[in-house]
C-alpha positions in Angstrom: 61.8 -6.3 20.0 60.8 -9.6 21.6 62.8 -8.2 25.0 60.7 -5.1 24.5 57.6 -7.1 24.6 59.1 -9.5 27.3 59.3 -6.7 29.3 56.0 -5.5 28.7 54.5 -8.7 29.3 56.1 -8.7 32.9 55.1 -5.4 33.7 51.2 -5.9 32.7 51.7 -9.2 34.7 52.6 -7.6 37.6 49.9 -5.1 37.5 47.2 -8.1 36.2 46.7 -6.3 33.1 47.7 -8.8 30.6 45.3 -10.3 27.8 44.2 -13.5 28.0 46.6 -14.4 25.0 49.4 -12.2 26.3 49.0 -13.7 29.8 48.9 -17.4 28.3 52.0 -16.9 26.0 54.3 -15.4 29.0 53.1 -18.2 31.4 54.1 -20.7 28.3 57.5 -19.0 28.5 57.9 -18.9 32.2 57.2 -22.5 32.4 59.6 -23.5 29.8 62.6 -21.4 31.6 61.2 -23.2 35.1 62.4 -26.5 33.3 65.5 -24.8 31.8 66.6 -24.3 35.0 69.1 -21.5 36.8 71.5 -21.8 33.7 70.0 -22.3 30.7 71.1 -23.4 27.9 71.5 -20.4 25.0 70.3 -22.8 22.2 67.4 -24.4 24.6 66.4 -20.3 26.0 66.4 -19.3 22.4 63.7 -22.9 21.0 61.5 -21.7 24.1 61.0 -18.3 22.8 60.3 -19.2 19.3 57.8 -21.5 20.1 56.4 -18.6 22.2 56.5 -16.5 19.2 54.9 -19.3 16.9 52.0 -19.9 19.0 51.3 -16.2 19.7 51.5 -15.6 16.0 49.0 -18.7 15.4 46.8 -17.3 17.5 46.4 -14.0 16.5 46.2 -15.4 12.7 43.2 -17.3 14.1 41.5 -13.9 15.8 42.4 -12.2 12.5 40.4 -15.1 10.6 37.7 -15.1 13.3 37.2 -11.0 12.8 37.1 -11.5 9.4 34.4 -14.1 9.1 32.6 -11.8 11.7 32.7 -9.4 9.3 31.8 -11.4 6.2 28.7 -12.4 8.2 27.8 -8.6 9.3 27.8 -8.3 5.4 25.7 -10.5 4.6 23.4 -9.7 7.2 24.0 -6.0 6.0 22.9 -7.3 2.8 19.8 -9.3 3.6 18.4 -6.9 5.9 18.6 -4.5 2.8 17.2 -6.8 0.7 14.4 -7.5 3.4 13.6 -3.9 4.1 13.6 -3.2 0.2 11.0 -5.9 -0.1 8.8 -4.8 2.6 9.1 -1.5 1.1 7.5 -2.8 -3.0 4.9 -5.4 -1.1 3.2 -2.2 0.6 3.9 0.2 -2.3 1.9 -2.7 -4.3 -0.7 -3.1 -1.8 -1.6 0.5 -2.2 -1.7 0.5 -5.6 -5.7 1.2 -6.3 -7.4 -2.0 -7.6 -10.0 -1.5 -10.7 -13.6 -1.3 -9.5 -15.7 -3.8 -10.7 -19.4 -3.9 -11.5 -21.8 -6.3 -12.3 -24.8 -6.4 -13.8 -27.3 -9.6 -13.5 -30.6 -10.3 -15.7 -33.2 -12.9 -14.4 -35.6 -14.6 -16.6 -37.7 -13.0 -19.0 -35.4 -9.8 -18.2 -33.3 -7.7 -20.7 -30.9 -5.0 -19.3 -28.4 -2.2 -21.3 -25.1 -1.2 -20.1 -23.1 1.8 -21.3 -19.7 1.5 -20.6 -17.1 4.1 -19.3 -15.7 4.4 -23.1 -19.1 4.7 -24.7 -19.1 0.9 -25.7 -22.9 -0.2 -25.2 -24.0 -4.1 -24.3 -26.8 -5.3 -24.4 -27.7 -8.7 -22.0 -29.9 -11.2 -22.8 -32.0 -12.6 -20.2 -30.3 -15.1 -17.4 -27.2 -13.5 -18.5 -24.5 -11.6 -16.5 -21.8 -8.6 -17.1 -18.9 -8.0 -15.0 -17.2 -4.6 -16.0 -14.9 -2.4 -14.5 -15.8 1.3 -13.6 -13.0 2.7 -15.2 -10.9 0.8 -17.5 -6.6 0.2 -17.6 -4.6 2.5 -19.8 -3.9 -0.1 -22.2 -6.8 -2.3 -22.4 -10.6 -3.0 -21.9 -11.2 -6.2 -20.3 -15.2 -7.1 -19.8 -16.5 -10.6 -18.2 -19.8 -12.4 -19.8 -21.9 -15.5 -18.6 -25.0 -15.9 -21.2 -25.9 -14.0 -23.9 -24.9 -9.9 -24.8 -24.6 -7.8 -28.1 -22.1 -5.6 -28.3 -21.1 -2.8 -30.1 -17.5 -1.2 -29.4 -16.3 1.7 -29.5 -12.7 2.0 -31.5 -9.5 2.4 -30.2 -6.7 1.2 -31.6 -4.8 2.0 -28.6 -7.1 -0.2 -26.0 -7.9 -3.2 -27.9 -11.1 -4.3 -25.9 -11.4 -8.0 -24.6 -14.3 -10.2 -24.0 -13.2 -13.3 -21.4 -15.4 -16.0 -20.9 -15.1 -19.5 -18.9 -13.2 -21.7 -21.8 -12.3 -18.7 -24.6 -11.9 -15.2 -24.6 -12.4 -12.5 -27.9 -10.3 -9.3 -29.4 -11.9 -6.6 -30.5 -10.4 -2.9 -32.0 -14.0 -1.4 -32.8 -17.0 -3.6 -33.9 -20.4 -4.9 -33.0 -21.4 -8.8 -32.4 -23.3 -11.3 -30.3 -21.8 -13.9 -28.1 -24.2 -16.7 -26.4 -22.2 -18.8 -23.6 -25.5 -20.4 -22.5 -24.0 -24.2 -24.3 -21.2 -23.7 -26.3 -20.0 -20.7 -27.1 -21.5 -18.9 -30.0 -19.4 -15.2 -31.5 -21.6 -13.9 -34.2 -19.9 -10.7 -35.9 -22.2 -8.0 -37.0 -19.7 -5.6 -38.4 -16.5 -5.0 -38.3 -14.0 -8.1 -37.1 -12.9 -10.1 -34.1 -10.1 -12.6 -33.3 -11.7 -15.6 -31.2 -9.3 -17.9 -28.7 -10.1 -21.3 -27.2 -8.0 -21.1 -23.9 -7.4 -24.5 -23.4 -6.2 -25.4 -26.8 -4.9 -21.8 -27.3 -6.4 -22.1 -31.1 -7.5 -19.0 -32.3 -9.8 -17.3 -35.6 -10.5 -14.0 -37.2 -14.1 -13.6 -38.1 -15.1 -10.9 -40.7 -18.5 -9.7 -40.8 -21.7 -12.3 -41.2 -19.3 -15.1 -40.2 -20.0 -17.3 -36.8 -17.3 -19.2 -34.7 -19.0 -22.2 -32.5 -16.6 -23.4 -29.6 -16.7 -27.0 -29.3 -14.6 -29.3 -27.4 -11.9 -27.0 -27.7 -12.2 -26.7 -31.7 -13.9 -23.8 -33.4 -16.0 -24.2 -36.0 -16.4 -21.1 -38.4 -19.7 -20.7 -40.9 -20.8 -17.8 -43.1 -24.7 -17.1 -41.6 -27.1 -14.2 -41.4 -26.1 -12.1 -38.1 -29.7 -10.5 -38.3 -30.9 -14.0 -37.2 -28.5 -14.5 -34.2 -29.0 -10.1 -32.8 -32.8 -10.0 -33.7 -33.4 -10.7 -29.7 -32.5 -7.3 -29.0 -33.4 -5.6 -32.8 -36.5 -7.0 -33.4 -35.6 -6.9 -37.1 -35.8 -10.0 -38.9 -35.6 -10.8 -42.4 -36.4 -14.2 -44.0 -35.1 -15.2 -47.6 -36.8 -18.6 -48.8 -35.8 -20.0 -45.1 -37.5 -23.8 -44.4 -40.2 -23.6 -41.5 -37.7 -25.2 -39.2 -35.0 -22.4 -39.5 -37.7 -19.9 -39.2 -39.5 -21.2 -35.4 -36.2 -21.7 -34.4 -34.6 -18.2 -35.4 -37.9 -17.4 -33.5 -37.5 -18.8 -30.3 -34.1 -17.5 -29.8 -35.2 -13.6 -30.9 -37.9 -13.6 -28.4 -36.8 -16.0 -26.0 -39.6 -18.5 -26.0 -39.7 -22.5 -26.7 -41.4 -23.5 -29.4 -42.1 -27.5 -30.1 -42.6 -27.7 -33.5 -45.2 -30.7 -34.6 -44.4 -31.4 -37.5 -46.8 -34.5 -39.7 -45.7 -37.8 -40.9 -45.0 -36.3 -44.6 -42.7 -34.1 -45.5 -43.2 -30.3 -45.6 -41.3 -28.6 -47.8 -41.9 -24.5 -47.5 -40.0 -22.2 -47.6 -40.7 -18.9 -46.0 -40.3 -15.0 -47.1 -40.8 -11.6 -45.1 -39.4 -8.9 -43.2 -40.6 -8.1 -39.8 -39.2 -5.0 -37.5 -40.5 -5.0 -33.8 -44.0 -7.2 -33.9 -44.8 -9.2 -31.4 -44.4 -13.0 -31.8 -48.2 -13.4 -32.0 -48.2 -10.9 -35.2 -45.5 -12.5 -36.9 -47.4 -15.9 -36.5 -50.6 -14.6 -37.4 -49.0 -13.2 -40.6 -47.5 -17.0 -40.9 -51.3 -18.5 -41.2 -51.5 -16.6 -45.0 -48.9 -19.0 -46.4 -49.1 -22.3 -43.8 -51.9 -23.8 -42.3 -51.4 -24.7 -38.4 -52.4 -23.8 -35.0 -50.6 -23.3 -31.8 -50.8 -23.0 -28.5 -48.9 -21.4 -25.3 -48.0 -21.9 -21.8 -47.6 -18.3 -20.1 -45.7 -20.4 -17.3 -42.9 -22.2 -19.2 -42.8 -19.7 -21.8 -43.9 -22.5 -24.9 -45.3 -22.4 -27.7 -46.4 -25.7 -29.1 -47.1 -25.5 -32.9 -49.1 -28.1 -35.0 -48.2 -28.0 -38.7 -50.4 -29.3 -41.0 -49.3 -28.4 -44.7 -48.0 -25.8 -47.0 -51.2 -23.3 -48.3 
């Protein structure tokens, strides 16, 4: 066999065929007769060619290891490339996935606005308020943004909890109505039905039932029974007083009909307490009506939107 290929080796030689490793090995072996001179040696002749050999053999183990890494790396690149294309493919899939619509509705001062949403959920704004709502909501939840003041009133479905999200806490709802005022802390007032209220940074979290009240403050919440006629009657109209002290009663006031009112009260104590029911009057009714059982006088500021009240006594 190694005649064979000696012979081949020559004959490629000859016609300057040979491989780079085939022409280095039979140049090796020519070189090591040259110095074996015209009669060599059997033992020497026969060292010469296995070192040949070994080297070839070395040699082509290294090209073998060499084609193998090459095609490890061709793998890999196989691999990333894949993996790169694949990626490509999901970022432009995602980009074309249609983003929610989403609509806002502003209200300026002295302005009041109502917003039906795409599930029949209504909301009412407050003035200097604002809404952010999408056009059409995700399968699996409602999500709604408020700055300010709104009442709403839900429509169930216990399949799409609905979600109010405001800067520092955010509220649950499965079908109810309440009122939520952001303009200092936040305020959740539950009409009907129940709520779950979250402080986001402290991650504490309530249920409120009906006629309860959940003030955010400093990331604790604060929960009180109250009267939620006294915290919607801004948008109602409807409020009801049941032996309420003349303090409670300007400032249930002010809030329903978004005015200021400085109350002046005199150096004595006054200790009233006030009774009625009043559904859509004007603010100047309701404090005419107030003159039967106090005795004061006011006055108002068109511009600021004040009402400054002197009390004098109790009739």
């Amino acid at each position: 066999m190694q005649i064979r290929q000696l012979f081949n080796w020559a004959n490629k030689y000859s016609k300057a065929k040979p491989s780079t490793k085939e022409r280095k090995a039979f140049d090796s072996f020519l070189d090591d007769l040259a110095k074996l001179g015209k009669d060599p040696n059997p033992i020497d002749l026969e060292k010469s060619k296995t070192r040949v050999w070994e080297n070839l053999k070395k040699e082509s183990q290294n090209e073998r290891s060499v084609r193998q890494l090459i095609l490890v790396l061709r793998k890999v690149a196989a691999i990333f490339l894949l993996f790169s294309m694949l990626g490509l493919l999901i970022y432009h899939t995602m980009d074309k996935v249609e983003q929610p619509i989403f609509l806002v509705k502003n209200t300026g001062e002295g302005m009041r606005s109502m917003v039906t949403l795409v599930d029949g959920s209504t909301v009412r704004l407050n003035e200097n308020s604002k809404l952010e709502y999408p056009k059409d909501f995700a399968d699996d939840n409602r999500v709604v943004y408020l700055t300010g003041e709104a009442f709403f009133k839900v429509t169930p479905n216990t399949n799409k909890p609905f979600k109010v999200v405001m800067d520092s806490s955010e509220i649950t709802v499965l079908g109810t109505s309440f009122n939520i005022n952001t303009h200092k802390n936040t305020e959740v007032t539950v009409a009907s039905g129940r709520v779950k209220v979250q402080d986001k940074i402290s991650n504490k979290d309530v249920v409120l039932d009906q006629g309860q009240q959940a003030l955010l403050r400093a990331s604790e919440i604060q929960v009180k029974e109250v009267n939620p006629d006294y915290y919607i009657g801004w948008h109602t109209r409807k409020l009801e007083f049941e032996e309420e002290s003349i303090a409670s009663v300007f400032s249930i006031l002010e809030r329903a009909y978004g005015v200021n009112i400085e109350l002046i009260m005199p150096d004595g104590d006054i200790d009233c307490a006030i009774t009625g029911a009043y559904s859509g009057e004007r603010i100047e009714t309701i404090l005419l009506g107030f003159r039967h059982i106090l005795d004061f006088s006011y006055q108002t500021d068109i511009e600021t939107k004040t009402i400054i009240i002197n009390m004098n006594k109790c009739k």
